[in-house]
Each structure stands twice: as C-alpha cells, then as structure tokens.
C-alpha positions as CSV (number, residue, x, y, z in Angstrom):
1,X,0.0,0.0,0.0
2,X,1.2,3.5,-1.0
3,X,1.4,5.9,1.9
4,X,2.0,9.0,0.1
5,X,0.5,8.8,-3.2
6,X,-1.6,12.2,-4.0
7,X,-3.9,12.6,-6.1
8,X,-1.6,13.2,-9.6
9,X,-0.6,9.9,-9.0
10,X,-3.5,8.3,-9.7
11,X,-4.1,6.7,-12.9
12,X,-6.1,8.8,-15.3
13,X,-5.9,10.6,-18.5
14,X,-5.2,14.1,-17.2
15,X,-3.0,12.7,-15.4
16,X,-1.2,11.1,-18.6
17,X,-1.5,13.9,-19.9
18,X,0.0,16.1,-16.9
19,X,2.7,13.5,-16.9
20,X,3.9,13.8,-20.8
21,X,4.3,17.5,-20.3
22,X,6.0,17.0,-17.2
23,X,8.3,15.2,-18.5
24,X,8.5,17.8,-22.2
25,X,10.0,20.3,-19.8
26,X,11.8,18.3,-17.6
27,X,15.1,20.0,-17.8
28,X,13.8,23.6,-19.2
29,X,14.6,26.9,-17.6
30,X,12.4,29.3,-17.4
31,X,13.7,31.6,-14.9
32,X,15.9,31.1,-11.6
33,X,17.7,32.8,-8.8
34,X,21.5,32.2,-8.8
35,X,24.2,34.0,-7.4
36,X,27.2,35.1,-9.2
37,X,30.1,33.3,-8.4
38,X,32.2,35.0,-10.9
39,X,32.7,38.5,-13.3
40,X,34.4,38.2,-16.9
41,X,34.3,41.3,-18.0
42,X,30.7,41.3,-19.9
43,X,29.8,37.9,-18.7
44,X,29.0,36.1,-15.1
45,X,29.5,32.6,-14.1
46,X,26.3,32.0,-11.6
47,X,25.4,29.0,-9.9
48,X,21.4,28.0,-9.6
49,X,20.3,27.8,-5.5
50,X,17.5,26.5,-6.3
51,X,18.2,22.5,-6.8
52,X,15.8,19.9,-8.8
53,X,14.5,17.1,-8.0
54,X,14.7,13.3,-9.2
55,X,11.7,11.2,-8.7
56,X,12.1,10.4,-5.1
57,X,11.9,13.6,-4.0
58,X,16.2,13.8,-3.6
59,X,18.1,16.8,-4.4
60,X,19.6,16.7,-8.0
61,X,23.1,19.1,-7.3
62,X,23.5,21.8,-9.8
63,X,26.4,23.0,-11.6
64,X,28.0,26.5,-12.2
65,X,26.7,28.3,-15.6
66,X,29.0,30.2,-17.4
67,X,29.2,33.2,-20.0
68,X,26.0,34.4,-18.8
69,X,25.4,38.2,-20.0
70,X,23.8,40.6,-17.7
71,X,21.5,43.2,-18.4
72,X,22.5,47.1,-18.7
73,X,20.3,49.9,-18.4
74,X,21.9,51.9,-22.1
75,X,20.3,53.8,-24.9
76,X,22.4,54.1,-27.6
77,X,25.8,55.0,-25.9
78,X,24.4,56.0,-22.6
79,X,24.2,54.1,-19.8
80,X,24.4,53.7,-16.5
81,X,27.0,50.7,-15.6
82,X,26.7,48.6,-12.6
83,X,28.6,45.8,-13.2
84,X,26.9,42.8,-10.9
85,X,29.7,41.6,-8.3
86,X,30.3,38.1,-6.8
87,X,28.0,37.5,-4.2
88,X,25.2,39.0,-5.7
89,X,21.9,37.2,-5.5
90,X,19.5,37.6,-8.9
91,X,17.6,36.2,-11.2
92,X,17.9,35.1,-14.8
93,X,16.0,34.0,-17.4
94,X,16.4,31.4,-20.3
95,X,15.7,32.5,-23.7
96,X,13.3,30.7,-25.6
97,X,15.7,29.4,-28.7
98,X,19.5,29.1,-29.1
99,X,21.0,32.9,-28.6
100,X,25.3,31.7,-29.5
101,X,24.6,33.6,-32.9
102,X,23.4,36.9,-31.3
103,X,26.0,36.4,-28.9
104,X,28.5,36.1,-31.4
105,X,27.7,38.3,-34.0
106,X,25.7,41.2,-32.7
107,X,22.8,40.1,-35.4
108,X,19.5,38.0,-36.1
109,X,19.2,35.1,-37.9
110,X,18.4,31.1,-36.9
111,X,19.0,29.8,-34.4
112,X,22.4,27.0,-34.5
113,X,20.8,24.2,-32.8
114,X,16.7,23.5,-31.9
115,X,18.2,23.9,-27.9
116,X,15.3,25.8,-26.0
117,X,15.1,27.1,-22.5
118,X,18.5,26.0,-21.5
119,X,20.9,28.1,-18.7
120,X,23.3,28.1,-22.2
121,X,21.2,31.2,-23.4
122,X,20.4,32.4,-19.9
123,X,20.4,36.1,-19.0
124,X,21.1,37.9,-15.7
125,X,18.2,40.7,-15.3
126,X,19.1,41.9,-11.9
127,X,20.2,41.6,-8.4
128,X,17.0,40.8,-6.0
129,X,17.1,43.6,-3.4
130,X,15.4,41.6,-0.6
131,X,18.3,38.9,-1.1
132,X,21.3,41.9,-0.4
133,X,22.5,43.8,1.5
134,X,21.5,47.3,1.8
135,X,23.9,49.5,-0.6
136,X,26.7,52.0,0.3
137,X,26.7,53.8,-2.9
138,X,23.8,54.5,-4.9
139,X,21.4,57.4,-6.7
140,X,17.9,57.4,-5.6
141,X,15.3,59.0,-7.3
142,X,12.3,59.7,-4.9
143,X,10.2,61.9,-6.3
144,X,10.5,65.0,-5.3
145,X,14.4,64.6,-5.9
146,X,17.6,62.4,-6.3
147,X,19.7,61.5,-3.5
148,X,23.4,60.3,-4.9
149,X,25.4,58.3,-2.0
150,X,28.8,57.3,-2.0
151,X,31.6,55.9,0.3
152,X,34.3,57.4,-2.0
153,X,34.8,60.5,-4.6
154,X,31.9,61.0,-6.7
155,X,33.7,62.0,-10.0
156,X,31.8,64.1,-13.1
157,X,33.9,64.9,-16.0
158,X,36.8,65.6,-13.9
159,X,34.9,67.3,-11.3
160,X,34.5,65.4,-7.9
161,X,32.6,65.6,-4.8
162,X,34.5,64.1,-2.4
163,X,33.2,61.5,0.2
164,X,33.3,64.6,2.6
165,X,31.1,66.4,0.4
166,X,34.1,69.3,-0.6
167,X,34.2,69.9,-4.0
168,X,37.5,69.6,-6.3
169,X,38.3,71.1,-9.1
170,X,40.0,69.4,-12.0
171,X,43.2,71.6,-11.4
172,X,43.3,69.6,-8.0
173,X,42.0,72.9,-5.7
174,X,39.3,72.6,-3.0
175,X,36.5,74.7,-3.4
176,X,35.7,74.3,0.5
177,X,38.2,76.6,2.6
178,X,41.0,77.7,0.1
179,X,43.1,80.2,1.0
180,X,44.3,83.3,-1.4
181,X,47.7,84.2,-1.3
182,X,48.5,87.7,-1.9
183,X,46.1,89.3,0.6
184,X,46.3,91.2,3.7
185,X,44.3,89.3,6.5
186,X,41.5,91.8,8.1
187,X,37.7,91.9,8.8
188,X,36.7,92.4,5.0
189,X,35.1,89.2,3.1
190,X,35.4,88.3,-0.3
191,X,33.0,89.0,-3.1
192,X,30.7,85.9,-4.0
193,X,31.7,84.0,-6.8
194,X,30.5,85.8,-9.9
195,X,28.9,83.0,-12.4
C-alpha cells in the first residue's frame, strides 16, 4: 500500500497527460535565482540555488553556468553601468531558442541548434534587493528629488565631490576653505563667486 500517493498519482488521463508534459520540460529553464560566483568582463559565471529534483523527491546538485550576460540599463551610448559583483543574488531568465549567434555576431538570424530554454542562453536581469544587502553607494530617485550616496569620490567629468562632500576642481583645488595668497588678512570678506 502506498502511503504518500496524491492525487496526480493516480491513474487517469489528465494525469497522462500532466505526466507527458511534465516530462517535455523536464530539464527547461524558465527563470531562476542564482548567485554570481564569478565577473568576466561582460559575462557572469552563476550557480542556480535552487536545486531539482529526481523522482524520489532527492536533491539533484547543480552546476555553475558560465558566459551568462547581464542586463544594462543603455540607450544608444548612454548608460548607467553597474557591473553585478560576486555574491550577488538575482535572477535570470532562459531564452526561448538558441542565442550563441546573437551572442557572437551582434545580429539576427536562426538559431544553431533546436536547444530551447537552457541556462546556455540564460540572461542575468538583476540583483533581488530583498536577497542583499543594503547598498553604500547609490542614486535614488524619490520623487521630489535624487539622493546620490557614495563611500568614495563622486567623479563628473573631472569634477569630484569628495566622500566629505568638498568639492574639487579638475586643477586639483578645494572649493571648500582655500586660502588666497597675496592678501592682507583683516575683517573684509570676499565677493561671491560671480557666475
């Protein structure tokens, strides 16, 4: 006598049915969390945390995927570049057909091979915030303004805002508390900065 049969594993035709399909997609990815393990310049190697399954119910151990592209925000040439880092917890998602072409080339065409939903043409989307930790640096946009946080030098075209919020020049001067040589010390103040 069974003591843990459920109701799919009683004999029917849904349940064939069910069964085949089951078994169609046995093996396909459709999405997963993973964590990256490793950066290569514009690829990650990730490793699934989620494990499958064999029949009994025992874990099936996974394996690390490699040359996994991650997602960009970019238009054209702008972009804003956060290149995921090891540790990072996200998801990705397997592409429907065989992507080694547009990988390759850049371009459309056939796919190589009739491979479908396999981690080979996975994609890492993001990092799941929930899974992290909280960030040190970032630029938040809230609404009713944008909020830039950083443990280091903020640096615009040469221009920085350093972590103690002085400003420095490109020629290297601080803004914040620099002194003018060439002037006789008294109670008189300088004229604002002129724009």
């Amino acid at each position: 006598m069974l003591t843990k049969q459920k109701p799919s594993d009683m004999s029917c035709q849904g349940n064939a049915v069910l069964s085949l399909i089951a078994g169609a997609i046995k093996g396909c990815v459709f999405a997963d969390i993973v964590i990256v393990k490793k950066v290569n310049g514009k690829t990650l190697t990730v490793f699934p945390l989620v494990t499958g399954t064999n029949a009994s119910g025992g874990s099936i151990a996974n394996q690390d995927v490699y040359n996994v592209p991650f997602i960009q925000y970019q238009a054209g040439n702008s972009s804003v570049k956060m290149t995921p880092r090891v540790g990072d917890i996200g998801l990705v998602i397997a592409c429907d057909k065989d992507i080694t072409n547009v990988k390759k080339t850049k371009g459309g065409g056939p796919p190589p091979t009739q491979r479908r939903h396999s981690y080979s043409d996975a994609v890492y989307i993001t990092a799941i915030a929930s899974l992290n930790g909280e960030p040190t640096e970032y630029a938040e946009f809230t609404g009713s303004g944008i909020n830039i946080k950083s443990p280091g030098v903020v640096n615009i075209n040469g221009l920085k805002i350093l972590a103690n919020g002085k400003l420095q020049l490109v020629d290297g001067s601080i803004v914040d508390g620099h002194d003018h040589g060439g002037v006789e010390s008294g109670g008189s103040r300088t004229n604002p900065l002129e724009p």
